[in-house]
C-alpha positions as CSV (number, residue, x, y, z in Angstrom):
1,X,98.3,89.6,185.9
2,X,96.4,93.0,186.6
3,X,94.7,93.2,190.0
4,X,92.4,94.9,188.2
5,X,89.4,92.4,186.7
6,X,86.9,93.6,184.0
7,X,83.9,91.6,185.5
8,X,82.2,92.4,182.1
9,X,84.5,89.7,180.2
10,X,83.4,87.1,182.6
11,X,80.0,87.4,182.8
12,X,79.9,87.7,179.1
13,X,81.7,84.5,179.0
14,X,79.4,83.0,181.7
15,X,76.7,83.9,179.3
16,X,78.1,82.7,176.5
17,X,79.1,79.0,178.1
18,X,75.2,78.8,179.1
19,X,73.7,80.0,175.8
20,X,76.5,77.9,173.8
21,X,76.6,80.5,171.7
22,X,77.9,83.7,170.6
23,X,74.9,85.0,168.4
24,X,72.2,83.9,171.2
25,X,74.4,85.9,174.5
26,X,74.9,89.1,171.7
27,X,71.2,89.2,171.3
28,X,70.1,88.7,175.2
29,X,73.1,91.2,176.6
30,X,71.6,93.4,173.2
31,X,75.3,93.5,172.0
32,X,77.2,93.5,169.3
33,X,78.5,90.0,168.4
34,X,82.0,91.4,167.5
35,X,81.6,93.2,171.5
36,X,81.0,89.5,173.0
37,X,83.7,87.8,170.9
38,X,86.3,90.7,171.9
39,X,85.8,90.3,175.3
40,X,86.1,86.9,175.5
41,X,89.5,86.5,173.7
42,X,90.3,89.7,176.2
43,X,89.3,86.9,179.1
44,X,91.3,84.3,177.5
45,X,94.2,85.8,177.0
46,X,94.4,87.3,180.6
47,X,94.0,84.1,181.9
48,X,96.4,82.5,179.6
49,X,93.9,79.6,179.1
50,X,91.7,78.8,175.7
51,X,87.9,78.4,177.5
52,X,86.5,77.8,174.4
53,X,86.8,75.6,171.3
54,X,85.0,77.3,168.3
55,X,83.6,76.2,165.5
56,X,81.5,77.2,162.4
57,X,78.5,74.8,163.5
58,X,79.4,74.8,167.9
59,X,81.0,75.9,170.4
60,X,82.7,73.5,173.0
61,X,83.6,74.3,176.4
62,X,87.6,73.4,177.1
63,X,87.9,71.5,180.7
64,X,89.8,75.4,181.5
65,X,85.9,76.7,180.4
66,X,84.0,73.9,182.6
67,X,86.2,74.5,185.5
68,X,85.6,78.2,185.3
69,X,81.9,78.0,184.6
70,X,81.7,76.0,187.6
71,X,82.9,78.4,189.7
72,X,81.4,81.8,188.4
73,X,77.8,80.4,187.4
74,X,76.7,80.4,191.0
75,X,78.1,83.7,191.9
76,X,76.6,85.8,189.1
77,X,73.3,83.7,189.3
78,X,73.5,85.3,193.6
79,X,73.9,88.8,191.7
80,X,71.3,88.6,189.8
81,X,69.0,87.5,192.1
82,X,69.9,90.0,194.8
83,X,69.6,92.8,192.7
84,X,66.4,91.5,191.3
85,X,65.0,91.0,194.5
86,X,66.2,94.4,195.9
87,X,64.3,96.0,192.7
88,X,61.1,93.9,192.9
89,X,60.7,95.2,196.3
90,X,59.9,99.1,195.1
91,X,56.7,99.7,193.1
92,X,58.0,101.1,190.4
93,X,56.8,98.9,186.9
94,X,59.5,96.7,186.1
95,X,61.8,96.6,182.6
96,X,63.4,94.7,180.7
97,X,62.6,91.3,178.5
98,X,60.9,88.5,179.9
99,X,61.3,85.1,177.6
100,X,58.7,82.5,177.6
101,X,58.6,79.4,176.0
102,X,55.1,77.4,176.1
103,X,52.9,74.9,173.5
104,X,50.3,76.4,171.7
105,X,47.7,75.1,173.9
106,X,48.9,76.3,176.7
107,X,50.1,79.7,175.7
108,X,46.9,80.9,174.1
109,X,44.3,79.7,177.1
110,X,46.2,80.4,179.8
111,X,49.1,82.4,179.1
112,X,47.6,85.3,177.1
113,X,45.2,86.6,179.7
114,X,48.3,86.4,182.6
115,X,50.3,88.1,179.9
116,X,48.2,90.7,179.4
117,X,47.5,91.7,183.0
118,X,51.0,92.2,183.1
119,X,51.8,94.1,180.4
120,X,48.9,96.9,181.4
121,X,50.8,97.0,184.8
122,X,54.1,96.7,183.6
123,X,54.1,98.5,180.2
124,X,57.7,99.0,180.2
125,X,58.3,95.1,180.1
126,X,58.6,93.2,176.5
127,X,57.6,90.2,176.8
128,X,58.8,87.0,173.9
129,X,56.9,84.4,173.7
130,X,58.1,81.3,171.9
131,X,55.6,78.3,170.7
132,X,57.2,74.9,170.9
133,X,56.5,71.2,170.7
134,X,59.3,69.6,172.6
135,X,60.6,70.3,176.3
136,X,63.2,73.0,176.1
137,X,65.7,73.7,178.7
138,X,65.5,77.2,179.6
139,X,69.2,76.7,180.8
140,X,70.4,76.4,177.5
141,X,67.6,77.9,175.0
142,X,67.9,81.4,176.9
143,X,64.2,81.5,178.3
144,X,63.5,82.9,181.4
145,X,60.9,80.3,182.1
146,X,59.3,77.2,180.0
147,X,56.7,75.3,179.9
148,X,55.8,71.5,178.9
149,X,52.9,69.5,178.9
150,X,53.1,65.9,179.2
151,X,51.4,63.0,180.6
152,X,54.8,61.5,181.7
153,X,56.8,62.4,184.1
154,X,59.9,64.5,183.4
155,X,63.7,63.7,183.8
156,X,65.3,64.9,186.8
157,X,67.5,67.9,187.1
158,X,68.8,70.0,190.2
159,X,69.8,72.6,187.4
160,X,65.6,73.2,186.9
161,X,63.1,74.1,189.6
162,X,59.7,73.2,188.4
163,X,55.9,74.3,189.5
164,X,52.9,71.7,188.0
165,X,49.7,72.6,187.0
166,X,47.1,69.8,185.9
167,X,44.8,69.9,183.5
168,X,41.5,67.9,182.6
169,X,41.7,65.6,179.4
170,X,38.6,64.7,177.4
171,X,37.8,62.9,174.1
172,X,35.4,65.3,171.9
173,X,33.8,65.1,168.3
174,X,31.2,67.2,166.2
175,X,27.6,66.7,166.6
176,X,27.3,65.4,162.8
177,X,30.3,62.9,163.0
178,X,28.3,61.4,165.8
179,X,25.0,61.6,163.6
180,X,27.0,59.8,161.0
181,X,28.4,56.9,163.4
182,X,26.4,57.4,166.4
183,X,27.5,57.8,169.9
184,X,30.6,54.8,171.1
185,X,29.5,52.7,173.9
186,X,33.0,51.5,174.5
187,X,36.8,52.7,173.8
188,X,37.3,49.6,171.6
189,X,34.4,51.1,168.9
190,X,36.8,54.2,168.3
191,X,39.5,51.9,166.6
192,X,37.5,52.3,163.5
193,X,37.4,55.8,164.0
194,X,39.8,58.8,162.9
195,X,41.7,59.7,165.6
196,X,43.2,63.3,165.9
197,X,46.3,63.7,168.8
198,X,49.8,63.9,169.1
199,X,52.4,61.7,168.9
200,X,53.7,62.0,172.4
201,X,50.2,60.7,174.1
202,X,49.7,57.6,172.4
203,X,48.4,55.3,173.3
204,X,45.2,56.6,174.9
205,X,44.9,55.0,178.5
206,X,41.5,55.1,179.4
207,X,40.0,53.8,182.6
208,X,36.5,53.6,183.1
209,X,34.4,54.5,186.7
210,X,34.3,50.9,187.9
211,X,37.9,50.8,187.6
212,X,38.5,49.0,183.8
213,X,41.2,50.3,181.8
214,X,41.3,50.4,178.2
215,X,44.8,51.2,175.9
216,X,43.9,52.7,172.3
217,X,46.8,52.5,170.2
218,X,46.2,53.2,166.6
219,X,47.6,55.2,163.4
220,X,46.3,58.8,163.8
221,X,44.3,60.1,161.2
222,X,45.9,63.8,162.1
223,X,48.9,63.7,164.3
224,X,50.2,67.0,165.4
225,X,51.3,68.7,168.8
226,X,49.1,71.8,167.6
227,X,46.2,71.4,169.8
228,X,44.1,74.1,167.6
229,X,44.7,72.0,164.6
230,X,43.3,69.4,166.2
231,X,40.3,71.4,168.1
232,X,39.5,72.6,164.4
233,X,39.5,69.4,162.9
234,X,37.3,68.2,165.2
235,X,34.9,70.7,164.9
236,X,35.2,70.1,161.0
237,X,33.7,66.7,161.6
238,X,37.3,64.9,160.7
239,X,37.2,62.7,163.7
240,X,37.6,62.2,167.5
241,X,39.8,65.2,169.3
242,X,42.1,64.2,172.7
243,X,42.2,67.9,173.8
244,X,41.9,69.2,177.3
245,X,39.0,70.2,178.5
246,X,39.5,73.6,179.1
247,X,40.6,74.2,175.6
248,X,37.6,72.9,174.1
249,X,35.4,74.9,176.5
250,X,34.0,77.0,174.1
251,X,33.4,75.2,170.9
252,X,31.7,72.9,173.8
253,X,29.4,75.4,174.7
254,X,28.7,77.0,171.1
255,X,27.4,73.4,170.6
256,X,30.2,72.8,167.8
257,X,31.7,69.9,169.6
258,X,30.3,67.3,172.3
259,X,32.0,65.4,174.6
260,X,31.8,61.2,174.5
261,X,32.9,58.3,176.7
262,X,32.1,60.7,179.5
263,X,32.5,57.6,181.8
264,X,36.1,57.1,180.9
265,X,38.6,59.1,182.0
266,X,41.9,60.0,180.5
267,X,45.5,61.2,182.6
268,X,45.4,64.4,183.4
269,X,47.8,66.6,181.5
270,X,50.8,68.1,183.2
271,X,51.9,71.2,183.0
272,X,55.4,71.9,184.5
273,X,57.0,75.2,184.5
274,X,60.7,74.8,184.2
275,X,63.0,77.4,185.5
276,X,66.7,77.9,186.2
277,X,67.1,76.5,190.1
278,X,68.2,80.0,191.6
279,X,68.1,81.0,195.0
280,X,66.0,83.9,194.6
281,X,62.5,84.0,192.0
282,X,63.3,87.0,189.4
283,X,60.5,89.3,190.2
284,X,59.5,89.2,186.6
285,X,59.4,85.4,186.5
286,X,57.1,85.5,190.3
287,X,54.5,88.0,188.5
288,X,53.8,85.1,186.1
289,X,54.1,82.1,187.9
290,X,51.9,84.1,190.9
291,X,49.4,85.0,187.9
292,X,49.0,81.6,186.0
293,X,48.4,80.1,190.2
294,X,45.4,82.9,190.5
295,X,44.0,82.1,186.7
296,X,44.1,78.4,187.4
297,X,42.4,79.0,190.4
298,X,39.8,81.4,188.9
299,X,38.9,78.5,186.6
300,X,38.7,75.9,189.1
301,X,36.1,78.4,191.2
302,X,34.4,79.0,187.3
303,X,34.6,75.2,187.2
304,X,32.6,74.3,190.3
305,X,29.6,76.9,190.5
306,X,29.2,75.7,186.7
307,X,28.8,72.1,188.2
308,X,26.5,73.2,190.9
309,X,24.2,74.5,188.8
């Protein structure tokens, strides 16, 4: 064997393993796929072991590839955080891509103002943003950072560092659906009600001030994940919206929706953001998490002086 090691092939082959795919390392290394696929049968043959099994539908790590993976991972993930760290610390604007995975919700009331801050300082930085409804690994989907809301708590993983953010939940309908029906004394009056939520927060738990819970589980008139759909439905008169309360801030105050049950309250929505568990922050990956922790407090501040008033 050379003594000579082309540490391109194995990082390639690092990303590759973590990507689990060819097409998905090409596009973040911004290579050609014939480049990444050359360079690891390069890798394999120089070692003399197959890492990979390949298919036209996956690709399978051999126990040669998990052994290996094992032992590289952690020592390009200390490279890449070093040499991060050691450019974060100059003030030049940074570069590169910076990929982001976040609900709908989430992304357009509290991610695009962060976003945008950053872009005006940092103009040389792209930034992807990808809208989801399910929990995605950034491990293996290639994001720098994602985020998931939830009421329940996550599974555990030493591979993902996480940073929660909470959010308000409220129950909300327009004026003329309450005109229609009237205003609900009690959760139990909304089961012959539409109901407009998703899925994954059923049943509503409800628990009132003087401590009496309430569980409303009952088909959804509009299910969906898409808390804009349901916002606009809402405001369309097409029943009772499970939103948080920050998102339906404005139709709020334009008088287009009005909170009810305001003696019940719901569980607050989590917001985790999930990120590969490295040593060192990527600068890029700081600037947002250190921006969303400076909006969130801007809102609380916003929050109290409006409740003072």
């Amino acid at each position: 064997m050379s003594r000579t090691n082309d540490w391109n092939d194995w990082y390639l082959f690092n990303c590759v393993a973590q990507l689990g795919s060819f097409s998905r390392a090409a596009e973040r290394l911004q290579l050609p796929k014939s480049t990444v696929s050359t360079s690891l049968a390069r890798l394999e043959q120089k070692l003399g072991s197959r890492l990979l099994e390949r298919s036209t539908r996956r690709l399978r790590l051999t126990e040669a590839g998990f052994r290996l993976l094992a032992e590289i991972s952690p020592l390009f993930a200390r490279l890449e955080d070093v040499a991060d760290h050691l450019q974060g610390q100059t003030e030049a604007p940074l570069s590169g891509t910076l990929r982001i995975a976040a609900p709908y919700e989430f992304a357009s009331l509290h991610l695009s103002p962060v976003l945008c801050d950053i872009m005006q300082a940092h103009p040389g930085l792209h930034i992807e943003v990808d809208v989801i409804s399910n929990q995605t690994d950034p491990l293996s989907s290639g994001h720098d950072l994602s985020f998931v809301m939830t009421s329940q708590p996550l599974p555990d993983s030493s591979q993902l560092g996480k940073r929660l953010y909470t959010l308000q939940q409220g129950l909300f309908a327009a004026p003329s659906l309450l005109a229609e029906r009237g205003q609900p004394q009690h959760p139990s009056a909304l089961e012959a009600w539409p109901l407009l939520g998703a899925a994954s927060a059923l049943p509503w738990r409800l628990q009132h001030a003087d401590g009496r819970q309430y569980a409303l589980q009952q088909d959804l008139h509009l299910q969906t994940a898409n808390a804009g759909l349901r916002l606009q439905a809402a405001i369309a008169g097409r029943g009772v919206c499970l939103v948080s309360c920050n998102f339906s801030a404005t139709a709020l105050a334009a008088g287009q929706l009005q909170r009810i049950l305001t003696d019940w309250t719901l569980p607050p929505l989590k917001t985790y953001a999930l990120v590969p568990n490295r040593s060192l922050l990527p600068t890029k990956t700081r600037l947002l998490l250190d921006g969303l922790e400076q909006h969130f407090a801007a809102t609380e501040r916003q929050a109290v002086q409006a409740g003072s008033r």
